[in-house]
C-alpha positions in Angstrom: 113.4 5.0 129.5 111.2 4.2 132.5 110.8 0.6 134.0 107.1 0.6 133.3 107.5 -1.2 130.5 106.6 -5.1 130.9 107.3 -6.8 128.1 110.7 -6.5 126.3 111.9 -8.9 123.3 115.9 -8.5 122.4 117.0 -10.0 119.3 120.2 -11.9 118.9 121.5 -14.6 116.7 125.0 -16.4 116.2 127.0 -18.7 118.1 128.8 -19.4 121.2 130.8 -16.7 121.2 128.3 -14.6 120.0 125.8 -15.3 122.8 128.6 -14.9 125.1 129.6 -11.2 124.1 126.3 -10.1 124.9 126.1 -10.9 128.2 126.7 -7.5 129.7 124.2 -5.8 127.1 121.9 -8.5 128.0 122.4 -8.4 131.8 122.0 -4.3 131.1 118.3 -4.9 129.8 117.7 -7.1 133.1 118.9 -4.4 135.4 116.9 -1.4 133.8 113.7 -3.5 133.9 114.3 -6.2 136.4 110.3 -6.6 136.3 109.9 -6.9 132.9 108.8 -10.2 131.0 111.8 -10.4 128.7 112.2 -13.0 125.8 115.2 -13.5 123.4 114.7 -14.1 119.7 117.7 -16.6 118.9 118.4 -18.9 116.3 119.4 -22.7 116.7 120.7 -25.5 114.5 119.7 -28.7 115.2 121.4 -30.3 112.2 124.4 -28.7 113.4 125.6 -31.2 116.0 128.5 -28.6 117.0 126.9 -25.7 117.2 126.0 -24.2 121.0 122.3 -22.8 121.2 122.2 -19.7 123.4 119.8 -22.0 125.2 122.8 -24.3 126.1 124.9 -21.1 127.6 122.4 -18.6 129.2 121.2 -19.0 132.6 117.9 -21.3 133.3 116.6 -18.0 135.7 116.9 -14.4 136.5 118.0 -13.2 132.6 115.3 -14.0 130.3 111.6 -15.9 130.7 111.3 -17.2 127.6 113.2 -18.0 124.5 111.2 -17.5 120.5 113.4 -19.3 118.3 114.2 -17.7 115.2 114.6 -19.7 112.0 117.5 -21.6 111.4 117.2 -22.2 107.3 117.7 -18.7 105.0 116.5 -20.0 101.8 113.8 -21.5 100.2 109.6 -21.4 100.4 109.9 -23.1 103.5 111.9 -20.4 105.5 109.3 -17.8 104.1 106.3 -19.6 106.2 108.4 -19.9 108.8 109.3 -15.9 109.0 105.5 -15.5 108.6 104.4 -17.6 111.9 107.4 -16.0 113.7 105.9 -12.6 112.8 102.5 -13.7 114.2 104.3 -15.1 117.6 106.2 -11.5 118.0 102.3 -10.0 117.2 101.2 -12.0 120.1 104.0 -11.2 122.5 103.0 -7.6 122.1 106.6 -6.3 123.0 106.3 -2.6 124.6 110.6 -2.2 123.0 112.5 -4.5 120.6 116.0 -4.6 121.8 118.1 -4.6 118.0 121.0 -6.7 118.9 122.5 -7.6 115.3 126.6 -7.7 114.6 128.0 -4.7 112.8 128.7 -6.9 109.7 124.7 -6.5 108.8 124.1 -4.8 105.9 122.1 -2.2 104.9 120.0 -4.5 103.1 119.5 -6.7 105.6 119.1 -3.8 108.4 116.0 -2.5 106.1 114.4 -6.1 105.8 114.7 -6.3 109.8 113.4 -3.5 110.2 110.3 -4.3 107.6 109.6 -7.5 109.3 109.3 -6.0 112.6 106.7 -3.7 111.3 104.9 -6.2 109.8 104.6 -7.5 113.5 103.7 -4.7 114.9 106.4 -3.5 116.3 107.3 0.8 116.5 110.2 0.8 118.7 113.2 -1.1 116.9 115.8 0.0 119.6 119.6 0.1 118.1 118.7 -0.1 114.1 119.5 3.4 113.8 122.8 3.1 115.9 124.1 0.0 113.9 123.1 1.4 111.0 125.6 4.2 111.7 128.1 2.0 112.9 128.2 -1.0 110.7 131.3 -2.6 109.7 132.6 -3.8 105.9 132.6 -7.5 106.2 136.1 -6.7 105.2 138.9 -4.9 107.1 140.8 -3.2 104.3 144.6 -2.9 105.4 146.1 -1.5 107.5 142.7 -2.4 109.8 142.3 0.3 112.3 141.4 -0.9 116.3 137.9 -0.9 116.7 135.6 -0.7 120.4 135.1 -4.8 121.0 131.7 -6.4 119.9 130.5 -6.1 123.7 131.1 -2.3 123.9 129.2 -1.8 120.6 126.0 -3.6 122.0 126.1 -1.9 125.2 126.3 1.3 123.1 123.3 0.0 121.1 120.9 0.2 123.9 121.0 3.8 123.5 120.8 4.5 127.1 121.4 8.3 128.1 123.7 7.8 131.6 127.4 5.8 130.9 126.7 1.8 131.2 130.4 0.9 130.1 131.9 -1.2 132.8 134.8 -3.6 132.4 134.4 -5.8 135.4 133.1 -8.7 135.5 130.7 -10.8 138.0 129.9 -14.0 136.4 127.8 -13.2 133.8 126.9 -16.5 133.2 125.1 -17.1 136.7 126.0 -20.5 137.6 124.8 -22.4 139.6 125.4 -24.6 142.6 125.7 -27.8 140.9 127.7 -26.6 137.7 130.0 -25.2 140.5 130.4 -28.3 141.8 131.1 -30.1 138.3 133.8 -27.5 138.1 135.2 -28.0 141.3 135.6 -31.3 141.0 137.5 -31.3 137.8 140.2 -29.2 140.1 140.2 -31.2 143.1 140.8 -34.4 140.3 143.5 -32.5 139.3 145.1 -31.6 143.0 144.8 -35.2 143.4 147.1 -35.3 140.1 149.7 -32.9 142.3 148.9 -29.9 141.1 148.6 -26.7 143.0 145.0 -25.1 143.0 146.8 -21.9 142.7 148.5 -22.9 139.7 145.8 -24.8 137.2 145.7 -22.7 133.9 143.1 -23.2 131.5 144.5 -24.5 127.5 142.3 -24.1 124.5 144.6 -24.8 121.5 141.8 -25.4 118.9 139.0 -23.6 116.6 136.6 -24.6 114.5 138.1 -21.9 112.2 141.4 -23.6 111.0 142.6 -20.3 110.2 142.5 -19.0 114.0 144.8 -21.9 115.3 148.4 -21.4 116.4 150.6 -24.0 115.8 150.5 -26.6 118.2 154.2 -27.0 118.9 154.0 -23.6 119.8 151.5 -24.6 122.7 153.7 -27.2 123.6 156.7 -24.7 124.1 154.8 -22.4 126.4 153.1 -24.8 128.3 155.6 -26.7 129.1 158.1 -23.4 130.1 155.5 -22.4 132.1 155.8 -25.8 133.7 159.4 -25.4 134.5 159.0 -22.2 135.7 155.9 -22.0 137.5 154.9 -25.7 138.1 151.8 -24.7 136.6 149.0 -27.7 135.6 147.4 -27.4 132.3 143.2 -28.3 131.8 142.4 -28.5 128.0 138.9 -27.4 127.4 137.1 -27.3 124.1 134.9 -29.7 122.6 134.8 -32.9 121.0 136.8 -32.5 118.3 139.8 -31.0 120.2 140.6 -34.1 122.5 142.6 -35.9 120.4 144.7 -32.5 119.7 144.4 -31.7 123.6 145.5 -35.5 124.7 148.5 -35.3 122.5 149.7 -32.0 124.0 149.1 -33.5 127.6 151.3 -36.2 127.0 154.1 -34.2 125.3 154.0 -32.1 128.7 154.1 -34.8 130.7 151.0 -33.7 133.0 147.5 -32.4 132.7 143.9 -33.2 132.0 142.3 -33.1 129.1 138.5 -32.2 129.6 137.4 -30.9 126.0 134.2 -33.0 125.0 133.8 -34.3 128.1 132.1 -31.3 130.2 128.7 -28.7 128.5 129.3 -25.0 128.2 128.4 -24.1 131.6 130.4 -26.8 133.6 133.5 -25.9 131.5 132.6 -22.2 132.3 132.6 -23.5 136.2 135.8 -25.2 135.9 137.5 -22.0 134.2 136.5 -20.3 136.9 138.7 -21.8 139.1 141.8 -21.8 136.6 144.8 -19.4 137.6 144.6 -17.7 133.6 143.1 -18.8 130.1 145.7 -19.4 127.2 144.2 -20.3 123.8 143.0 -18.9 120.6 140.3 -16.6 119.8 137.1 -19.1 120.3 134.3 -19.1 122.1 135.9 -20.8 124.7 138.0 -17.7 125.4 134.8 -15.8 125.4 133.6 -18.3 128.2 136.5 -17.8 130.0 136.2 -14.3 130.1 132.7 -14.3 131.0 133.7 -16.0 134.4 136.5 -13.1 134.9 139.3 -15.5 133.9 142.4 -13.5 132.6 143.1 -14.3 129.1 146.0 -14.4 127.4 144.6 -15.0 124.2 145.7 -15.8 120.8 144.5 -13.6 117.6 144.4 -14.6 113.9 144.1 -11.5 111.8 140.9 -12.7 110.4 138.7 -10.0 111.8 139.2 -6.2 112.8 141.5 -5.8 115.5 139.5 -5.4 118.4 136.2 -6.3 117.8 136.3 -9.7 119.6 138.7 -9.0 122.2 136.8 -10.8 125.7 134.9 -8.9 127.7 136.5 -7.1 131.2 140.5 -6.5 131.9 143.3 -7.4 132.7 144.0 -9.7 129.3 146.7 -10.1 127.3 146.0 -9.8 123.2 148.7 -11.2 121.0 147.8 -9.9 117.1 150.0 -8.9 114.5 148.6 -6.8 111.5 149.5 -8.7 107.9 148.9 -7.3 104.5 146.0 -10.1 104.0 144.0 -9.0 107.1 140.3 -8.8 107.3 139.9 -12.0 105.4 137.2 -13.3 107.4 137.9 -16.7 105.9 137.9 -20.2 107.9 140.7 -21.7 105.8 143.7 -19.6 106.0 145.2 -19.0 102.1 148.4 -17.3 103.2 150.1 -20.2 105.5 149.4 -18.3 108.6 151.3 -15.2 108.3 149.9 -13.6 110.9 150.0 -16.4 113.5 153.7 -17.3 112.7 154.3 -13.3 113.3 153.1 -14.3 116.7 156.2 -15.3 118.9 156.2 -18.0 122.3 158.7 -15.4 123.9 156.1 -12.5 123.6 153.2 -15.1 124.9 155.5 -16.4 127.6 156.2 -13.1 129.1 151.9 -12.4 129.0 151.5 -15.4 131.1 154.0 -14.8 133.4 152.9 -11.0 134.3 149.6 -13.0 135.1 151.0 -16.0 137.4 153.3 -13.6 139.2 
């Protein structure tokens, strides 16, 4: 696939985490055509005060020139006028490829109707239907879940270029910049001016928006405050709005700490993790942004999803998981009283952290 081409569209929707995970495919499209006019078809929310645009995490410059936003509703008469002008603003891009950049849970159904909307706009070149279409996933897991390649791997795979692209470093695939960098740093040098030890400031995200990805909160408590003990380590909570009260309460149960969910964007809490010793928390986007800044993770994992498939980006993580009969449930709310969280033990986490702080 030669470089000639000049204008590129990549389509991608979700959330934070789903942006996130698609940073090295995305950065991969830059780097094979780093002359190319690229845009990204995304969706947004703006009724959703909660939910992170891929506008609010992707670099301003150097990944993509423009952004088409794809429609937020999925029902109704409205949403079908909507699909219509988008097909006419794809039509006038002229795109020489279509980068297919859709999670593995999209069904057949839905692949098809992609596909038809993308002819209807003129598009011959839909680059990675055929490969998810081979690889799609059950929005199910059925037990016992086998380990799949993470989210990140699939995409790269999707691009369907001939020589290996897999790599597992990391280089700050957010690109930040100077004064995001700065926001960061100064949340550490608040907290060296708290006593702590720049080499010892870990990064704690002990919330979700998914109830049913959230290990018990006492069990935070216990690990953070060994690793206190035993490391004199200083604990940042990140996260956003609605985990500072959660955060705050931990803090003062530790006894030190600050407590920066809600109060920084994506990017500056990116920036700050970047200058945090490791990341301990759930599976959330946060840990995603972590990861994306080559923080080591040692990261908490309901059993919601395939084991696997949203594990961060890069090595050198730990992944705590335990496989339960109820696996694969996909659902926010857990219905079995977290089984497989309370399989997860602090002695097990405790020992991940340390092989990271030593």
């Amino acid at each position: 696939m030669a470089s000639r081409h000049k204008r590129i569209l990549v389509f991608r929707i979700g959330h934070l985490g789903d942006t996130i995970i698609a940073l090295p495919a995305f950065w991969e499209i830059r780097n094979r055509f780093p002359d190319a006019h690229i845009a990204l078809l995304t969706n947004s929310d703006p009724l959703n005060p909660n939910y992170v645009s891929a506008s609010s995490v992707l670099p301003t410059q150097g990944l993509f020139d423009e952004t088409i936003s794809y429609p937020a509703t999925t029902g109704g008469i409205g949403y079908y006028f909507e699909m219509i002008k988008l097909a006419g603003k794809v039509r006038k891009f002229a795109p020489d490829h279509v980068f297919y950049l859709m999670p593995r849970i999209r069904t057949l159904k839905q692949i098809r109707r992609d596909e038809l909307f993308f002819g209807l706009a003129g598009v011959k070149d839909l680059i990675g239907a055929d490969h998810l279409r081979e690889n799609r996933l059950p929005a199910r897991a059925d037990y016992p879940a086998v380990e799949i390649n993470s989210e990140a791997d699939h995409l790269l795979r999707s691009l369907g270029f001939d020589e290996p692209i897999l790599d597992n470093g990391v280089d700050d695939l957010l690109r930040l910049n100077e004064g995001e960098i700065a926001v960061g740093r100064d949340l550490i040098e608040q907290s060296v001016s708290s006593g702590a030890d720049p080499d010892r400031i870990i990064a704690v995200a002990p919330g979700s928006k998914w109830g049913s990805k959230v290990w018990a909160e006492e069990n935070y408590r216990e690990v953070v405050q060994r690793l206190i003990e035993e490391f004199d380590i200083f604990p940042i909570v990140f996260g956003g709005p609605e985990d500072a009260e959660k955060g705050e309460r931990l803090l003062r149960n530790c006894g030190r700490g600050i407590c920066a969910a809600g109060k920084l964007n994506v990017r500056e809490s990116a920036a700050a993790m970047k200058f945090c010793k490791l990341y301990l928390g759930n599976d959330t986007g946060t840990m995603h942004l972590a990861a994306a800044v080559g923080t080591k993770c040692v990261a908490i994992f309901a059993a919601v999803d395939y084991p696997g498939r949203w594990y961060p980006f890069g090595s050198g993580h730990k992944i705590f998981r335990e496989q339960v009969p109820c696996e694969g449930c996909q659902t926010p709310l857990c219905f079995n009283d977290h089984l497989c969280l309370e399989k997860i033990k602090t002695g097990a986490v405790l020992d991940g952290c340390r092989e990271i702080l030593a």
